[in-house]
C-alpha positions as CSV (number, residue, x, y, z in Angstrom):
1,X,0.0,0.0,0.0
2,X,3.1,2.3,1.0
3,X,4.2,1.8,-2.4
4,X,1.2,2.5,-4.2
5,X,0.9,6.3,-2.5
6,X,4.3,6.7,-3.7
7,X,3.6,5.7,-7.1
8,X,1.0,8.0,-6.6
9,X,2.4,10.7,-5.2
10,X,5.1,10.8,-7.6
11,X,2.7,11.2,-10.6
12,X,0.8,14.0,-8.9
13,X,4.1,15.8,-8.8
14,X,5.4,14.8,-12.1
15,X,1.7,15.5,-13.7
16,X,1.5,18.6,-11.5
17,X,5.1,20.6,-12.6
18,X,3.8,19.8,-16.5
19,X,0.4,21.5,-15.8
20,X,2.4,24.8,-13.8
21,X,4.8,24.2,-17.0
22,X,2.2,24.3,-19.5
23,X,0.3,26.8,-18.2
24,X,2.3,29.8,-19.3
25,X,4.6,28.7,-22.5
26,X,7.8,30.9,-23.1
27,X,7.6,32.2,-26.6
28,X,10.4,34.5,-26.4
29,X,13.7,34.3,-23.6
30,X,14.5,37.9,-22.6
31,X,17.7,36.7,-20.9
32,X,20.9,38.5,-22.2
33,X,22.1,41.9,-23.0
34,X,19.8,45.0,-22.5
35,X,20.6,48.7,-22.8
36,X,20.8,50.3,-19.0
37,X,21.4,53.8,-17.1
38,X,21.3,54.9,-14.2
39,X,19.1,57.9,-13.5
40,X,15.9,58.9,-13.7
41,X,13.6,60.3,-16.7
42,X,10.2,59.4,-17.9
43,X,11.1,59.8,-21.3
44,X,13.4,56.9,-21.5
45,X,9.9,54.9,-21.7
46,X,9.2,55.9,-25.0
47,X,9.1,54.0,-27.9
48,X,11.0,55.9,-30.4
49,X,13.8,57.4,-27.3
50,X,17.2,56.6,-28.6
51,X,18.9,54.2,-26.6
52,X,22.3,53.6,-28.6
53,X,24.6,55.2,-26.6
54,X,23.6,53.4,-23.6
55,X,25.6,50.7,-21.3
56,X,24.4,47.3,-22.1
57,X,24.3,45.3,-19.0
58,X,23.4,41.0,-18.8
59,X,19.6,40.5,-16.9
60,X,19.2,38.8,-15.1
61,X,21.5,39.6,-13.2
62,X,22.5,42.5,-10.8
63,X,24.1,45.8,-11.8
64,X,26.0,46.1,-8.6
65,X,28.1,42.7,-10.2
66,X,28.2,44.6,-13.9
67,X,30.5,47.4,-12.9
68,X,27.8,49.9,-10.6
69,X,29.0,48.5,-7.4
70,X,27.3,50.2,-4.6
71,X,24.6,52.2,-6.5
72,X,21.3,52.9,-4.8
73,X,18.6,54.7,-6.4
74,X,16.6,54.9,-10.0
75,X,17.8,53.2,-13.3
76,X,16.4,52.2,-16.5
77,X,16.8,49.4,-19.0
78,X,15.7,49.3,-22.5
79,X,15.4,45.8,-24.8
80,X,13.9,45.6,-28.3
81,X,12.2,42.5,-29.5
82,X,10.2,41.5,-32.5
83,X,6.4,40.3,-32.4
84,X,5.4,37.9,-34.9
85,X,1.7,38.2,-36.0
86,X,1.1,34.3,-34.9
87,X,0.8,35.3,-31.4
88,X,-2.2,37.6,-32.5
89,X,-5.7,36.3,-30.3
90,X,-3.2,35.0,-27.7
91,X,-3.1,35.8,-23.8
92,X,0.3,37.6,-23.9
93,X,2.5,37.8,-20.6
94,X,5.8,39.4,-19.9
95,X,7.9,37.7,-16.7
96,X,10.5,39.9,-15.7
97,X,11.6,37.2,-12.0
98,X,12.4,39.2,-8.9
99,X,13.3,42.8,-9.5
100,X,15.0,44.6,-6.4
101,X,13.4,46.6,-4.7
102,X,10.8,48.5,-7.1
103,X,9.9,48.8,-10.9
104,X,7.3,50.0,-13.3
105,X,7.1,48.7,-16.6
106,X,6.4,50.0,-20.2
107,X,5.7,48.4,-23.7
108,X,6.1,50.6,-26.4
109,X,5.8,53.3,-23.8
110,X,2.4,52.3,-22.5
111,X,2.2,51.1,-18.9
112,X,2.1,47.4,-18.4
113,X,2.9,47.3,-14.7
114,X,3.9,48.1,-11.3
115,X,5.2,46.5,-8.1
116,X,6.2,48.1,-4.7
117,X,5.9,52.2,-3.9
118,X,8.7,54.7,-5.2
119,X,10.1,57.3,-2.8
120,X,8.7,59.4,-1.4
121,X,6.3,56.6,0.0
122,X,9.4,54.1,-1.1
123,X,8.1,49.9,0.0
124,X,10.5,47.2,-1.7
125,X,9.0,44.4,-3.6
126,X,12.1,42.7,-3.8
127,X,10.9,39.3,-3.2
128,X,7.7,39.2,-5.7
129,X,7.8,37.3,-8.8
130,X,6.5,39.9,-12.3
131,X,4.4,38.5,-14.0
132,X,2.5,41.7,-16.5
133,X,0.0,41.2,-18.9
134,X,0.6,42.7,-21.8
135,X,-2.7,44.0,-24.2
136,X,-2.5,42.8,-27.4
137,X,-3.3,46.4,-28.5
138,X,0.0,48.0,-27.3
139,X,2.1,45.4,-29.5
140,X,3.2,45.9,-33.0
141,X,2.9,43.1,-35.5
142,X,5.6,42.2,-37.2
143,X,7.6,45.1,-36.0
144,X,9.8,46.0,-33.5
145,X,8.5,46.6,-30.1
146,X,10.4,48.0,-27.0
147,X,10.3,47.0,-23.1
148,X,11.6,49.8,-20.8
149,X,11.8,49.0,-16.9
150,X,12.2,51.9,-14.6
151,X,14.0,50.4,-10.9
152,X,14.4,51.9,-7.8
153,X,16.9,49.8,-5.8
154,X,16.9,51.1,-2.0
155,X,19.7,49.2,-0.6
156,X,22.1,46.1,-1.1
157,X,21.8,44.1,-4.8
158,X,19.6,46.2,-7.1
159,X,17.7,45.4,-10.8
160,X,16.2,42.9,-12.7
161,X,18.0,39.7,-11.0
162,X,16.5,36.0,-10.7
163,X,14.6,33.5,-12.4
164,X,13.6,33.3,-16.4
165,X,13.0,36.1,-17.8
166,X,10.8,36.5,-21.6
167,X,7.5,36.7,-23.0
168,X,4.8,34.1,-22.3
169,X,1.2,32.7,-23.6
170,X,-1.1,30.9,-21.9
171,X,-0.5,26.9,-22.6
172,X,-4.0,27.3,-23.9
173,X,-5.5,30.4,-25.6
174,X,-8.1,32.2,-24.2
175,X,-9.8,33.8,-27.4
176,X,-11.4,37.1,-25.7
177,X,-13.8,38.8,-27.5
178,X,-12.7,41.8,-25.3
179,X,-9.6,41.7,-22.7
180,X,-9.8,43.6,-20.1
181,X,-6.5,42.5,-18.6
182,X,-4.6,45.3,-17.9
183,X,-4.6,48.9,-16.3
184,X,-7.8,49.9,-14.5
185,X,-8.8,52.7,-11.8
186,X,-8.5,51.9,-8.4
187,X,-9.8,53.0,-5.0
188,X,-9.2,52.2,-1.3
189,X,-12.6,53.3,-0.4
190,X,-16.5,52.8,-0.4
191,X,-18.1,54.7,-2.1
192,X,-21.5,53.7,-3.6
193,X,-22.1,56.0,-6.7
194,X,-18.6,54.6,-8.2
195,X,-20.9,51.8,-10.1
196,X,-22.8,54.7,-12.0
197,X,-21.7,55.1,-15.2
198,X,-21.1,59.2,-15.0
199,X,-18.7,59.1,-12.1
200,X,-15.7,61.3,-12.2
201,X,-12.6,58.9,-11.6
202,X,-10.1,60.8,-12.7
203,X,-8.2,61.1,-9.6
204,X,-8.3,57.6,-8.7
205,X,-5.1,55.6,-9.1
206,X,-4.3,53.0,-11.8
207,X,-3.6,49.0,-10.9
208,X,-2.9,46.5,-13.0
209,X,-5.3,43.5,-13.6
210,X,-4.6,40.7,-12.8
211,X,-2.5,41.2,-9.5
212,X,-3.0,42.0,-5.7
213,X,-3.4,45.2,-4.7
214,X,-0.9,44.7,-1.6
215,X,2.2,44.5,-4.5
216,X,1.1,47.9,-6.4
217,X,1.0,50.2,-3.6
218,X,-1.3,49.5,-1.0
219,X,0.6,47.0,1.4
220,X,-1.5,45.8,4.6
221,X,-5.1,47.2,3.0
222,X,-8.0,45.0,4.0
223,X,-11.2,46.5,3.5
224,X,-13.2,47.6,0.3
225,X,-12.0,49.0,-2.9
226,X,-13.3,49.6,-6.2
227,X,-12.4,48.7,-9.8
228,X,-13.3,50.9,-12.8
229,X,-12.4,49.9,-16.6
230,X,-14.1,51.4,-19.7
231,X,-14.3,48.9,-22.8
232,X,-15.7,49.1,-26.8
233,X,-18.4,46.5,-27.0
234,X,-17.9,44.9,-30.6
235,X,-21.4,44.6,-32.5
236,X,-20.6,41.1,-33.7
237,X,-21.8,40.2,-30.2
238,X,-24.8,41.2,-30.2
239,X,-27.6,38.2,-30.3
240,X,-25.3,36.2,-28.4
241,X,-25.1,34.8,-24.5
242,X,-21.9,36.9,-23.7
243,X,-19.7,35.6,-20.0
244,X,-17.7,38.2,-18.3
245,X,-14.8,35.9,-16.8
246,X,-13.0,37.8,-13.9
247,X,-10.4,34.8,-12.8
248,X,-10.5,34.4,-9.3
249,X,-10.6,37.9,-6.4
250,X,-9.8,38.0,-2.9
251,X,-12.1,37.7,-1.2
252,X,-15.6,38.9,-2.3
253,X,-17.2,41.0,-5.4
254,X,-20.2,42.7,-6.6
255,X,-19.9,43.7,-10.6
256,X,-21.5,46.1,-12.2
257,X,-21.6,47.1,-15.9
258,X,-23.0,50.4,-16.9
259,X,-24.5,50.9,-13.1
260,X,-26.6,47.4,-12.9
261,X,-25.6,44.7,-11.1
262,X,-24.4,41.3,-13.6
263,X,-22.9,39.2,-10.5
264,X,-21.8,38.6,-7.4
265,X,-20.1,36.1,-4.9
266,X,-20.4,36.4,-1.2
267,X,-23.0,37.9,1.0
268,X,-23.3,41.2,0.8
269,X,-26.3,42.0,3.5
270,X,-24.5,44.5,5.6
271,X,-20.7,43.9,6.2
272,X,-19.5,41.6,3.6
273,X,-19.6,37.6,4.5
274,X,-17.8,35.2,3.3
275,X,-16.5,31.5,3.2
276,X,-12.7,30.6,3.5
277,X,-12.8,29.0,-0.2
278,X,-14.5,32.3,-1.9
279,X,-11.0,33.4,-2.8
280,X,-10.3,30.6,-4.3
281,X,-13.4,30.4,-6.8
282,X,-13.3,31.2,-10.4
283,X,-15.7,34.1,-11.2
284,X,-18.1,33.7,-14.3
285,X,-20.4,35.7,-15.2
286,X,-23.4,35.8,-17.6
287,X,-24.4,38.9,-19.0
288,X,-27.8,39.7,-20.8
289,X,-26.9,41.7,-24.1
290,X,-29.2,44.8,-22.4
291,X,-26.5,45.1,-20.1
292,X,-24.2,46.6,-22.7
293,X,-24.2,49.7,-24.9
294,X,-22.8,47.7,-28.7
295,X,-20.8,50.1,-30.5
296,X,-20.4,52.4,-27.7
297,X,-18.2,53.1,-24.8
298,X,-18.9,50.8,-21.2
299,X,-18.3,50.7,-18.4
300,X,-17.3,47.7,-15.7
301,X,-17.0,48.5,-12.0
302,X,-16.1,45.9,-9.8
303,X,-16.6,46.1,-5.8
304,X,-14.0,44.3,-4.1
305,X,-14.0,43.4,0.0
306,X,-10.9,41.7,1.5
307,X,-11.5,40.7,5.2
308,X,-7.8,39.4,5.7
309,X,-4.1,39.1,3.9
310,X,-3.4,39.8,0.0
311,X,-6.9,41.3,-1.5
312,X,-7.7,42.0,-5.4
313,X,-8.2,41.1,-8.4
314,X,-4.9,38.6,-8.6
315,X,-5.7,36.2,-11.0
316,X,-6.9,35.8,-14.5
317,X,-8.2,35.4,-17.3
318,X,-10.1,38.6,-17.1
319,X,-12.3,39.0,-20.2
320,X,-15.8,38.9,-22.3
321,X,-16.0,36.2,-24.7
322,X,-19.4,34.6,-26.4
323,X,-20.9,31.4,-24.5
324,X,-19.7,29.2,-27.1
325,X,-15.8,30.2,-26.1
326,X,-16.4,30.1,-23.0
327,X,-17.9,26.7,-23.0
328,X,-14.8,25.1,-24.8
329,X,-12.6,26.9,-22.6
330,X,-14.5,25.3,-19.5
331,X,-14.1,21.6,-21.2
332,X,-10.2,22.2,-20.9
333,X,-9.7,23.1,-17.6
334,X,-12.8,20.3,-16.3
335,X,-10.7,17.9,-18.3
336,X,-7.9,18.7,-16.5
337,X,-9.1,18.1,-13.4
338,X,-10.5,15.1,-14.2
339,X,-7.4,13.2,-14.1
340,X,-6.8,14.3,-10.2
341,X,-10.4,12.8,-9.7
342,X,-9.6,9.8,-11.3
343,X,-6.3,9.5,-9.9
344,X,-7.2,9.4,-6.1
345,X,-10.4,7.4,-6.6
C-alpha cells in the first residue's frame, strides 16, 4: 500500500510541474544583453527614445556585479524585440523574475505594470515574482516593439536579477472577444455612486489587472475597494449569450456594468460575508446583451472586500467572450481536473 501512495504521489508531482509548466509557455527568452542607465527620466519609456549610446548590461543579473557596485537609487533598461503576428488572439505575458526593490514597466511606452511604492512613499518588492499582462493592443505586429523598466533599488543588490525572464502565452488560448487584462482605476474606499456610469474617476489611481493590490501600492489594505475599466463593446456580439470571466478575487465581489448589477459572490447584507474557499473560486459571469451599450463606450466597475491578507483582483483570465468560447474553454480546464479525480479514486 506504502508503495502504491508513492507511485501515486510521484505522478501527482510529475503530472502537476507539466500542468504549472504548461500553463504559461515561453515564446520569447529575454535573458541576455539590455541597454541600461542609471538615473531617472520618464522619457526613456518611449518607444521611439534613442537608446544607442547606452551601457548594455546581462539581466538577469545584478548591476552592482556589472560594474555599478554600490549604487542605490533609480535606473532604466531598454530591450527591443520582434512580435510575430502568430501570437495575434493569444493571452500575452511578460515575466521579468524578482526585480530589487521596485519597478514599473512599459511596452512601447504604454504602462504594463507596477510592483512596490517609489520614494517618497518608497516599499520594496524585492521578493515578488513579475508576471505583467501585456494588451495585445499596445504590440506591433511584425515590428519591432520595445520593453523599458524603470528600478528603484533602495539598498544592497539592485535590478532585474532572478529566475527566467521572456514573454509568455497561456499553454491554452483564451480567445477574448474583449480583454480587459490590464490597467484599471483603483480606490481604497466605499463609495457607492462609483458603479454609475457618470462618475468622475479621474483622480483615482491606476492597478494592473490581474495582481493584488498589496504589491502595487497598498501593502496591509483589508477592507473595500473599487475597480473601474471602460471597454468598446464589438457589434458582432450582439444576439449572443456573452460571459464576463474575472479569474478568481480575494475575497468577495459585486460587478456592475453600466450601473446594474451582472454578479456577485459572497454575502453582501451589511458587512461583507464570506466563506474561506471564496478566494479561491473562479468568477463567471453571464451577462444579458441589455447590459451593454454595442458600438459604444462601457463601463465595468467591480466592488471588491478583503477581510484578511493579499486582497484583489490577482488572477486571470479577465475577459468577455461569447458562450460558445467560454464553453470550450471550461471543457479544458474540467478535463484537467478530471485526471486528479480519477487518480485518487
Amino acid at each position: 500500500m506504502r508503495i502504491k501512495y508513492k507511485i501515486l504521489l510521484m505522478l501527482v508531482i510529475i503530472f502537476s510541474g507539466s500542468v504549472l509548466a504548461q500553463e504559461y509557455k515561453n515564446v520569447l527568452s529575454l535573458r541576455g544583453k539590455w541597454k541600461f542607465s542609471i538615473g531617472d527620466d520618464k522619457k526613456w519609456a518611449d518607444f521611439n527614445f534613442d537608446d544607442k549610446n547606452w551601457e548594455e548590461i546581462y539581466a538577469p543579473s545584478s548591476w552592482e556585479d556589472q560594474g555599478f557596485h554600490g549604487y542605490n537609487g533609480y535606473a532604466w533598461y531598454r530591450k527591443h524585440f520582434y512580435y510575430k503576428d502568430n501570437l495575434k488572439g493569444r493571452n500575452i505575458y511578460l515575466q521579468l523574475g524578482d526585480i530589487d526593490d521596485v519597478d514599473q514597466v512599459y511596452v512601447n511606452g504604454k504602462l504594463v505594470g507596477f510592483t512596490g511604492s517609489f520614494p517618497p512613499n518608497y516599499r520594496t518588492a524585492y521578493n515578488i515574482f513579475r508576471n505583467y499582462p501585456i494588451p495585445e493592443s499596445y504590440l506591433k505586429e511584425n515590428s519591432d516593439n520595445v520593453i523599458a523598466v524603470r528600478v528603484y533599488d533602495g539598498e544592497l543588490s539592485g535590478g532585474i536579477l532572478y529566475k527566467n525572464i521572456g514573454i509568455y502565452t497561456l499553454g491554452s488560448p483564451i480567445l477574448f472577444d474583449v480583454n480587459l487584462e490590464g490597467e484599471w482605476k483603483f480606490k481604497p474606499d466605499d463609495i457607492g455612486e462609483a458603479k454609475e456610469p457618470y462618475f468622475n474617476d479621474s483622480k483615482w489611481g491606476r492597478i494592473i489587472v490581474p495582481g493584488y493590490w498589496e504589491s502595487q501600492g497598498y501593502a496591509d489594505y483589508d477592507g473595500y475597494a473599487w475597480y473601474r475599466k471602460k471597454f468598446y463593446m464589438p457589434e458582432n456580439l450582439k444576439g449572443k449569450k456573452i460571459m464576463l470571466c474575472l479569474g478568481k478575487i480575494d475575497d468577495v465581489d459585486q460587478v456592475f456594468i453600466n450601473g446594474k448589477i451582472v454578479g456577485q459572490t459572497g454575502d453582501w447584507n451589511g458587512t461583507p460575508e464570506y466563506s474561506g474557499e471564496d478566494y479561491q473560486k473562479f468568477r463567471a459571469y453571464y451577462v444579458p446583451e441589455d447590459k451593454f451599450n454595442f458600438n459604444k463606450e462601457n463601463v465595468i466597475t467591480i466592488r471588491v472586500y478583503d477581510g484578511f491578507q493579499d486582497g484583489g483582483i490577482y488572477q486571470g483570465p479577465i475577459g468577455i467572450m461569447s458562450q460558445d468560447k467560454y464553453s470550450k474553454f471550461w471543457t479544458q480546464r474540467k478535463n484537467d481536473k478530471n485526471f486528479f479525480d480519477w487518480l485518487f479514486q
